[in-house]
TISE-362109 format. One line per field, with one value per residue (C-alpha): x, y, z; residue in three letters; residue number from 1. Coordinates in nm, 2 decimals, padded with zeros to 4 digits. Example, Ala and Ser with C-alpha at 12.3 -4.5 7.8 and 13.67 -1.06 7.14 Angstrom:
BEGIN
u = 01.23 / 01.37
v = -00.45 / -00.11
w = 00.78 / 00.71
gupa = ALA / SER
ketor = 1 / 2
//
This chain:
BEGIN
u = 00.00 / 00.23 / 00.46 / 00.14 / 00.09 / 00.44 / 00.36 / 00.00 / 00.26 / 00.55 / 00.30 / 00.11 / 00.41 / 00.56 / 00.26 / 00.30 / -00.08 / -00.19 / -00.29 / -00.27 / -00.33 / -00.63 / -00.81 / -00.61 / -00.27 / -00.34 / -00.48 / -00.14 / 00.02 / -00.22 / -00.40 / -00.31 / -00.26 / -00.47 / -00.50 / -00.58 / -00.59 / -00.63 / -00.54 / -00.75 / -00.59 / -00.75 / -00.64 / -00.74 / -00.86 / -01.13 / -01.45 / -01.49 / -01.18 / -01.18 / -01.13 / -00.77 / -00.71 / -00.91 / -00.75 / -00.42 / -00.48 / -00.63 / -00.32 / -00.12 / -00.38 / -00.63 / -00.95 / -01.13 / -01.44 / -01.58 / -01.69 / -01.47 / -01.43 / -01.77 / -01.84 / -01.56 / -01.65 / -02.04 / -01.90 / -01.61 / -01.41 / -01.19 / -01.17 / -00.82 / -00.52 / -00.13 / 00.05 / 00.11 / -00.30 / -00.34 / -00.69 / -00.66 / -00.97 / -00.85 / -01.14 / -01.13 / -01.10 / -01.26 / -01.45 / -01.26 / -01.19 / -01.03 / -00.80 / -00.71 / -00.66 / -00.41 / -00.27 / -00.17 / -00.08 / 00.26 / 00.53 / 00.56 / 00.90 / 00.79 / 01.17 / 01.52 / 01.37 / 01.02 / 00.77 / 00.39 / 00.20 / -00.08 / -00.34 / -00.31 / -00.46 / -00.72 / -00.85 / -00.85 / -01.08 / -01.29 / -01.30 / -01.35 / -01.68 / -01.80 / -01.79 / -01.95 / -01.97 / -01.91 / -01.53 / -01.46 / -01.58 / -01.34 / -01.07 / -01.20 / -01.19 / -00.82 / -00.68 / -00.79 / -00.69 / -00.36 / -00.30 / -00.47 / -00.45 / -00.22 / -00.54 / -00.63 / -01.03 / -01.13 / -00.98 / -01.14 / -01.48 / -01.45 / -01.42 / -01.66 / -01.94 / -02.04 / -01.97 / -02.26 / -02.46 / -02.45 / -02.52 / -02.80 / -02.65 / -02.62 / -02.58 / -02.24 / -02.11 / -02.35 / -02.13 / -01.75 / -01.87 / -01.92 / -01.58 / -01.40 / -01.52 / -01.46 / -01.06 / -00.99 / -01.15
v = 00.00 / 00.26 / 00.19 / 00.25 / 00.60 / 00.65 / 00.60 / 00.86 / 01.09 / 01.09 / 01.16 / 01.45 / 01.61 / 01.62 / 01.82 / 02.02 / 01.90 / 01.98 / 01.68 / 01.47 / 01.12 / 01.05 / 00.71 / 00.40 / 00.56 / 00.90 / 00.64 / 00.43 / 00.73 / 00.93 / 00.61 / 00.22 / 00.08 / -00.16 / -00.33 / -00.12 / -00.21 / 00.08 / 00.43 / 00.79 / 01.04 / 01.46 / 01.60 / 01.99 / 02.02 / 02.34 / 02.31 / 02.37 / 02.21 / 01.85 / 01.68 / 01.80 / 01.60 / 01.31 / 01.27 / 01.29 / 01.02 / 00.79 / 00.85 / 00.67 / 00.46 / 00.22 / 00.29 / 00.04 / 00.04 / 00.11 / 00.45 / 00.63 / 00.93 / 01.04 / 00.91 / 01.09 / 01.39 / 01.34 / 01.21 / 01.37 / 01.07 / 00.86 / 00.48 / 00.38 / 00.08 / 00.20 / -00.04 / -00.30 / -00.32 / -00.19 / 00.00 / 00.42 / 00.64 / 01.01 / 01.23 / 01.57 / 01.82 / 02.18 / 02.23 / 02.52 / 02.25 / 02.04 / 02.33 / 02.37 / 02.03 / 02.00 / 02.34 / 02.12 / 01.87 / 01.72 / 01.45 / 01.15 / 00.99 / 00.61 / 00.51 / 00.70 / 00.65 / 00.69 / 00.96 / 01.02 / 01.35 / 01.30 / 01.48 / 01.62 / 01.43 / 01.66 / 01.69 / 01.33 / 01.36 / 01.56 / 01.31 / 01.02 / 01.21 / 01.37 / 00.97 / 00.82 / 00.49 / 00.25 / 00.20 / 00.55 / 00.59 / 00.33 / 00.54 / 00.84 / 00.69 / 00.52 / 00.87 / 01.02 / 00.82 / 00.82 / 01.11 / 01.27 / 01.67 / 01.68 / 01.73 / 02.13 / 02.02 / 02.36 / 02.36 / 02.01 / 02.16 / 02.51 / 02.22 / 02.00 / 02.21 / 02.35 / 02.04 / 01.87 / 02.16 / 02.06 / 01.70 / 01.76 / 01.51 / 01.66 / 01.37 / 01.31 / 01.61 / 01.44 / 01.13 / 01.33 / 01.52 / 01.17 / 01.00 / 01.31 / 01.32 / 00.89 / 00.93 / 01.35 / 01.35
w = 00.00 / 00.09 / -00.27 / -00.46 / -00.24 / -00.32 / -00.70 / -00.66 / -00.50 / -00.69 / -00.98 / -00.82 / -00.73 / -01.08 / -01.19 / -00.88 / -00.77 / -00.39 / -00.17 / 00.11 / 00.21 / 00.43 / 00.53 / 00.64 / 00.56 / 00.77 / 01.06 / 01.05 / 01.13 / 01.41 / 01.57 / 01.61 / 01.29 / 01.13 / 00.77 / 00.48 / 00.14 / 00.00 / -00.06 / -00.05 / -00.10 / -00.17 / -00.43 / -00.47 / -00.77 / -00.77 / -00.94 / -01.32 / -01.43 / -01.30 / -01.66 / -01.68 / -01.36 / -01.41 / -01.79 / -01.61 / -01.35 / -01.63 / -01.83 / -01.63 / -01.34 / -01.46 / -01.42 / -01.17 / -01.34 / -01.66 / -01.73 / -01.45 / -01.61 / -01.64 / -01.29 / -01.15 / -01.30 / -01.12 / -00.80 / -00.72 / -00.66 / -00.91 / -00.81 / -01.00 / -00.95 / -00.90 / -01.10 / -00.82 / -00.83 / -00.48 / -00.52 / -00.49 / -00.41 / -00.52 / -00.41 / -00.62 / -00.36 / -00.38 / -00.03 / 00.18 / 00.42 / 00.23 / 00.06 / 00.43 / 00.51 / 00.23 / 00.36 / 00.68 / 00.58 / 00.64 / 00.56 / 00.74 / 00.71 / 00.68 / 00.66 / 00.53 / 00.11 / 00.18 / 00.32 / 00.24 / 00.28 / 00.50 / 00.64 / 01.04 / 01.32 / 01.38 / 00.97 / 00.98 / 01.28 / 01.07 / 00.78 / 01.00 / 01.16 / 00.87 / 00.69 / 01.03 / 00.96 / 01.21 / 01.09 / 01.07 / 01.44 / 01.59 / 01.42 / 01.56 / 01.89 / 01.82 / 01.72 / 02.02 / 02.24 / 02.10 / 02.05 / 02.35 / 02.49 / 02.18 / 01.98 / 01.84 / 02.00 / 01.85 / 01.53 / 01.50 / 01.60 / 01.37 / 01.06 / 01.15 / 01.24 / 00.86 / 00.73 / 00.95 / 00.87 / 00.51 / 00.57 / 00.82 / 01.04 / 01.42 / 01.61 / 01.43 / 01.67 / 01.99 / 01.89 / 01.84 / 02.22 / 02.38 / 02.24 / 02.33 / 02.70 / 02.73 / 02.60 / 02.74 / 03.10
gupa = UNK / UNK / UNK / UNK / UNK / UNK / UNK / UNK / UNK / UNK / UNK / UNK / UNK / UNK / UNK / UNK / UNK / UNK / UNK / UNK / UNK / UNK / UNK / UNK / UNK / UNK / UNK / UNK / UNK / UNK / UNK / UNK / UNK / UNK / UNK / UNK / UNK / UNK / UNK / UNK / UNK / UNK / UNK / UNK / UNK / UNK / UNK / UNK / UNK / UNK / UNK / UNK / UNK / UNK / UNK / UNK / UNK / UNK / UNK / UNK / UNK / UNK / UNK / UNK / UNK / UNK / UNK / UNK / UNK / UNK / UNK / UNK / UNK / UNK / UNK / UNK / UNK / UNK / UNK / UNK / UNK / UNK / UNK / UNK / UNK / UNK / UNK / UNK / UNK / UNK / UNK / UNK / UNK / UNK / UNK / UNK / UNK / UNK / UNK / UNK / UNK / UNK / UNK / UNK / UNK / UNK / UNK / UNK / UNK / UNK / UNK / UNK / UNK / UNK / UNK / UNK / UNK / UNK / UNK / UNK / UNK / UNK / UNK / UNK / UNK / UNK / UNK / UNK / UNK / UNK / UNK / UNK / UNK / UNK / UNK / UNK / UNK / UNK / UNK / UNK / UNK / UNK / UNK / UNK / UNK / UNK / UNK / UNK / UNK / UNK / UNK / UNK / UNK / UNK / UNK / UNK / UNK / UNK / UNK / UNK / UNK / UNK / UNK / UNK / UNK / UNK / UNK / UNK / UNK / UNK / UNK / UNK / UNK / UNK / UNK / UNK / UNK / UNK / UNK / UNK / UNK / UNK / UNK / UNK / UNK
ketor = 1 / 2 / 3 / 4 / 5 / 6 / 7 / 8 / 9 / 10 / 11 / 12 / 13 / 14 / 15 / 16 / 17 / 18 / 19 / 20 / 21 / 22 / 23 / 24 / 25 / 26 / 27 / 28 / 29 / 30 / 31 / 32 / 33 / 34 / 35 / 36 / 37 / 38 / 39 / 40 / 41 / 42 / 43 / 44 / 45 / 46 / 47 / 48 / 49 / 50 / 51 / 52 / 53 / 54 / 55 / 56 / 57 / 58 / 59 / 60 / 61 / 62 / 63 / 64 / 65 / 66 / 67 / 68 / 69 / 70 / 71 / 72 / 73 / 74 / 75 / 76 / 77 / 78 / 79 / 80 / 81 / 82 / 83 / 84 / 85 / 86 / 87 / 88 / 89 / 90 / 91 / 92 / 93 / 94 / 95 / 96 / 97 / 98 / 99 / 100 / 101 / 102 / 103 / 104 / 105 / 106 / 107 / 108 / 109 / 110 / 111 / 112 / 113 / 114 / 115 / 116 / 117 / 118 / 119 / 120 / 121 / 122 / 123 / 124 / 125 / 126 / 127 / 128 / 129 / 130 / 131 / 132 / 133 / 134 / 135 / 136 / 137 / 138 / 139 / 140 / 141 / 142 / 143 / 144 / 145 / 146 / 147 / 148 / 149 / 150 / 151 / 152 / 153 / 154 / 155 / 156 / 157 / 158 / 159 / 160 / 161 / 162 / 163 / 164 / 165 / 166 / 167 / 168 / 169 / 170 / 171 / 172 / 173 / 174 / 175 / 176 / 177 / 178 / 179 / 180 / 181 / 182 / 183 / 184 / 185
//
């Protein structure tokens, strides 16, 4: 998993493309690792001009699935293969918080040849929450408990709040308070 992140990033990189890693990579780092067999990665792409990126990607990834493109292009995400077949999720990026979460996002040195860009601790926080599905939750719960008063709790709150405004989903915040005050207190 991580050469095939290796592969998305080196490629990103030589087109001088904005992203980070989030998802099972971005949880080996912040909370106790567990398998992934994938890789999701944001890549900041704007709206309006998502075909340039997509066209890139499919250039040199395989498509997963017939008719990516167009998919893509609907539901902002791109479902391709790095060339060792590990499966990568490249969600096109244009939300504020996401252009932020890119903004803070930072290296981590895997070993002295390799390091992948991920996402912080607390943006992953937000993406776990945001997601809530029963998988993402344990993650929450694992990065908190990990990484503990370490946590920016406000910052996590001042990104998550819009973004469950938009989804019309308040108990995902009932839920964060409750895992916060099990793994802080």
């Amino acid at each position: 998993m991580f050469e095939a992140a290796a592969e998305v990033q080196r490629f990103c990189d030589e087109r001088a493309w904005r992203f980070c890693f989030i998802g099972g990579i971005a949880v080996q780092r912040w909370a106790d690792p567990r398998q992934t067999d994938d890789a999701n990665v944001t890549l900041l792409t704007g709206f309006g001009g998502e075909e340039k990126f997509v066209d890139a990607l499919l250039s040199h990834f395989q498509a997963r699935a017939q008719g990516e493109r167009e998919t893509a292009i609907l539901r902002r995400v791109l479902l391709v293969s790095a060339s060792d077949g590990t499966g990568i999720d490249i969600a096109l990026g244009a939300l504020p918080f996401e252009e932020r979460s890119i903004t803070r996002a930072s290296a981590w040195q895997l070993d002295t040849q390799l390091s992948i860009v991920t996402c912080s601790a607390e943006d992953l926080i937000v993406h776990k929450a945001f997601a809530a599905r029963d998988l993402d939750w344990a993650d929450v719960s694992s990065i908190v408990m990990r990484q503990g008063r370490k946590l920016n709790i406000d910052q996590i709150w001042e990104e998550l709040r819009p973004l469950v405004a938009l989804k019309e989903e308040p108990q995902i915040l009932a839920k964060l308070q409750r895992i916060f005050e099990q793994h802080l207190d």
